[in-house]
N, C-alpha and C positions, 0 to 999 in steps of 0.2 A: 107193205108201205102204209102209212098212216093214214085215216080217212077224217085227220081231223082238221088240216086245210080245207078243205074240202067243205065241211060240215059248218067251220066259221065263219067261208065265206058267202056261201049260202042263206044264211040265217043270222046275216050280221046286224040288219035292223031289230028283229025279234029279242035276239039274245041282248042288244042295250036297251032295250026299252024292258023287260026285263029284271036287269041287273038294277038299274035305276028303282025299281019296285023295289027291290032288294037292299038297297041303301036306304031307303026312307026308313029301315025298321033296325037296322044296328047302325052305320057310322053319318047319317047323318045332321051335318049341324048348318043350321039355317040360320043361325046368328051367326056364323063367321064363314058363311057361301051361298050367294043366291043360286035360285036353279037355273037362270041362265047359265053360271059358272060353271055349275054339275053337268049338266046337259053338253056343254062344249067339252069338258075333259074328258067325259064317257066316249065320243065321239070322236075326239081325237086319239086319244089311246085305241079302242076298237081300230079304227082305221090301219092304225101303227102295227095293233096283232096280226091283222091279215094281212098287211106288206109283206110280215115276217114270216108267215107263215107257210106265204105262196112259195120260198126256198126249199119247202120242206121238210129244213131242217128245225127241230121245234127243240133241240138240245143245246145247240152251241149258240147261246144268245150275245154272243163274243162276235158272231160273223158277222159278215158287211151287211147283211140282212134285216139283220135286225138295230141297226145305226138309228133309225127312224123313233124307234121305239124307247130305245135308249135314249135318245135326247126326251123325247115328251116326259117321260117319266121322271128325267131330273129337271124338266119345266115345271111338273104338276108338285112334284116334292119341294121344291125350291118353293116354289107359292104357299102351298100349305104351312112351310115352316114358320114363314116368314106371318101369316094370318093366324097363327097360334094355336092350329093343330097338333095333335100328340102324336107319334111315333106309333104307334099301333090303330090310331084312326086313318093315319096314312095310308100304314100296310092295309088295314082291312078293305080300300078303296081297293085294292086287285083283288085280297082276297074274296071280295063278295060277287066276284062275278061269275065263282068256282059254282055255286047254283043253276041259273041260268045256263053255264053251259052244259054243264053234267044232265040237266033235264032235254037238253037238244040230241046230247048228245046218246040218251038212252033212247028217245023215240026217233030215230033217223037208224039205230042198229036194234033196234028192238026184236026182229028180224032173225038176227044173229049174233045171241046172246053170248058165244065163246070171243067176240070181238070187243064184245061191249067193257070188258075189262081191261082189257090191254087200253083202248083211244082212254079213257077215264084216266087210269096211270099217265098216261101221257099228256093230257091238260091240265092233272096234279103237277106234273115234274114244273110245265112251262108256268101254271100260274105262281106257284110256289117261287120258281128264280125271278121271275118279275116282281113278286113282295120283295124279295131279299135286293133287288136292283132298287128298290122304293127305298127302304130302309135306308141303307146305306146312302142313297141322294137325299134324302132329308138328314141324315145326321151331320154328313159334313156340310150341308145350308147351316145347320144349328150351332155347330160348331164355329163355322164363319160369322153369324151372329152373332154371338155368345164374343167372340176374341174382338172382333169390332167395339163391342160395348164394353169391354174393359180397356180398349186404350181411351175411347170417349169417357171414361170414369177415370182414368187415369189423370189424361189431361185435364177435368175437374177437377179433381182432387188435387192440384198443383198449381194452383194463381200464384202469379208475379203479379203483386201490387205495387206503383209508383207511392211511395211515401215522399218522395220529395223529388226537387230539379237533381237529380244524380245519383236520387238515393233508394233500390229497391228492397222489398219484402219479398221472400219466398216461405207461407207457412206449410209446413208438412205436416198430413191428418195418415196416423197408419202406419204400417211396417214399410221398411223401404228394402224392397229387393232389386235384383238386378236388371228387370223388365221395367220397374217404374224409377228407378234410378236415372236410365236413358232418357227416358221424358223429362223425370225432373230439370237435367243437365242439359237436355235440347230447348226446356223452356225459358231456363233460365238465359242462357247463353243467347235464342234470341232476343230475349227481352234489353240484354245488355247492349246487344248491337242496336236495336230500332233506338232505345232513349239514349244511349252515349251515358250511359251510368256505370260510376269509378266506383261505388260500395254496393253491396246486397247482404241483406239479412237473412239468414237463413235460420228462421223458429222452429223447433221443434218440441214447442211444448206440447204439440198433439202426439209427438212418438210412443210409443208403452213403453220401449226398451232400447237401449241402443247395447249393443254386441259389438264383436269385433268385425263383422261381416258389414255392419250398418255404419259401423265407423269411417268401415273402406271408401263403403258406399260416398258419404259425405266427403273425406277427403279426395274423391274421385272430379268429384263436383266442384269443391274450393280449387283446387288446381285448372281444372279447365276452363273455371272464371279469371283466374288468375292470368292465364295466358290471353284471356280478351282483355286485359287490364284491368280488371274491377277486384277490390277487394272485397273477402267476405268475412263475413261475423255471423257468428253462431250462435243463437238468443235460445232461453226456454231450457236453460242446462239445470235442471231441477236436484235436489240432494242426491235420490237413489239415486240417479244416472253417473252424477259425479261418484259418486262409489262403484260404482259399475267400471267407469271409464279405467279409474285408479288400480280398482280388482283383475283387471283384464291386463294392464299395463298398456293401455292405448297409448299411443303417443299424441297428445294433442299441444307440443309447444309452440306449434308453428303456428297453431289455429287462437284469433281471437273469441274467448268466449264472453259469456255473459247471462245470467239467470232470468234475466227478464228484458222485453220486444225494447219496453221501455229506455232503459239504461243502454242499447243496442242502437236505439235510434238517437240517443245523444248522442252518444259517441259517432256513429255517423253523421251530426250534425257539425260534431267539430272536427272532423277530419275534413269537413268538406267547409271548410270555416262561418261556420253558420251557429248562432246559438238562442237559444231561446228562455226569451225574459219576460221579466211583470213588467204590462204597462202602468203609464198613473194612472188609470182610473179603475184598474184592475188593484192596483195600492188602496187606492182611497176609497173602493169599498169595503177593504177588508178592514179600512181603520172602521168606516161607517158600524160595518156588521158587528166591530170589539166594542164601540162602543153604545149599542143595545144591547149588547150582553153584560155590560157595568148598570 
């Protein structure tokens, strides 16, 4: 039986104060963790090893045993992630504590030098699955980060602007796939419902390229406005695209276009019978301006 229960719980102050020496010289970063911080994670993971370890079992880190442990671990990774630690500064946080115990663990069997091999293998095995339990809980924290911030950039990259009492702007910047497609069409659509607007613009001068994929995309989106009652217009339809559209055999008769936001938003001025003219004094400076130039 193992005498390394035994040996950690023993010597659990030693071996973290310790370990703690031992981080100040490879993973420590004092700009993104005070030693208060350090000080409590050491302390609370120790704690969690010797819950675990009082089963015995120091293999099957899967058991109810080691639940304790398990959670801290994706407590301290989940922090770290999120404070801009690296993946390997994580992991070395357990691994650095493979020193300190290896040194307890040679002068407690020093003794009895044919066992001291075997307990060493065995704090190998145990620290070794607890980096790999680290890793893995920082990655999917990173992971969940990382997809957060791209629906938060999503939905930036997708304003519904009010141009007028009925009349909205949707500019699109970027490739439209089918992840940001659902945003576009979830913004849009509520933006329809809160202002009670019968037109939307839909620009896409910022697109690189429209495909038949992207064209889906967009007719996926005219239609689901449509069914809230708003019509839409498609501004920013530049020459290559228009050959694109034609070379592809898109079908766009159903859709009104238009090359520019411009000519997109008269037109939705007068669908919504609204039009836009020179005033007089707007005239009469333009005679003013013609005649200092005579």
């Amino acid at each position: 039986m193992s005498k390394l229960p035994e040996i950690i719980q023993n010597h659990e102050e030693g071996i973290r104060s310790e370990w703690l020496k031992a981080m100040s010289t490879t993973v420590r970063r004092s700009d993104l963790m005070t030693d208060s911080e350090i000080q409590s994670q050491t302390r609370e993971l120790l704690a969690a090893i010797v819950a675990g370890v009082k089963s015995r079992d120091i293999t099957d880190l899967d058991a109810q045993a080691w639940t304790q442990t398990r959670e801290v671990l994706q407590s301290i990774s989940a922090s770290r992630a999120r404070q801009g630690f690296t993946p390997s500064e994580t992991t070395m946080f357990v691994l650095s504590l493979k020193q300190p115990l290896f040194t307890v663990i040679r002068k407690e069997l020093s003794k009895t030098p044919d066992i001291v091999f075997d307990e060493l293998w065995a704090a190998t095995l145990l620290l070794d699955k607890l980096a790999l339990l680290t890793t893995d809980a920082f990655l999917e924290t990173r992971e969940q980060i990382i997809f957060r911030q791209q629906q938060e950039l999503m939905e930036l990259s997708t304003p519904v602007v009010k141009l007028w009492e009925g009349i909205l702007a949707l500019p699109i910047i970027g490739t439209l796939d089918s992840a940001r497609t659902q945003v576009v069409m979830e913004s849009l659509l509520q933006a329809v419902v809160q202002s009670n607007s019968r037109i939307a613009i839909i620009d896409i001068t910022g697109v690189p390229t429209v495909d038949t994929l992207v064209a889906q995309h967009l007719l996926k989106t005219i239609t689901a406005a449509r069914l809230m009652g708003a019509e839409c217009i498609i501004s920013g339809v530049r020459p290559q695209i228009a050959q694109t559209i034609v070379h592809l055999g898109i079908d766009l008769s159903g859709v009104i276009t238009k090359a520019r936001m411009a000519d997109a938003f008269a037109l939705a001025l007068q669908r919504s019978g609204r039009a836009v003219v020179a005033t007089q004094n707007g005239a009469g400076a333009k005679k003013q301006e013609a005649k200092k130039e005579e």
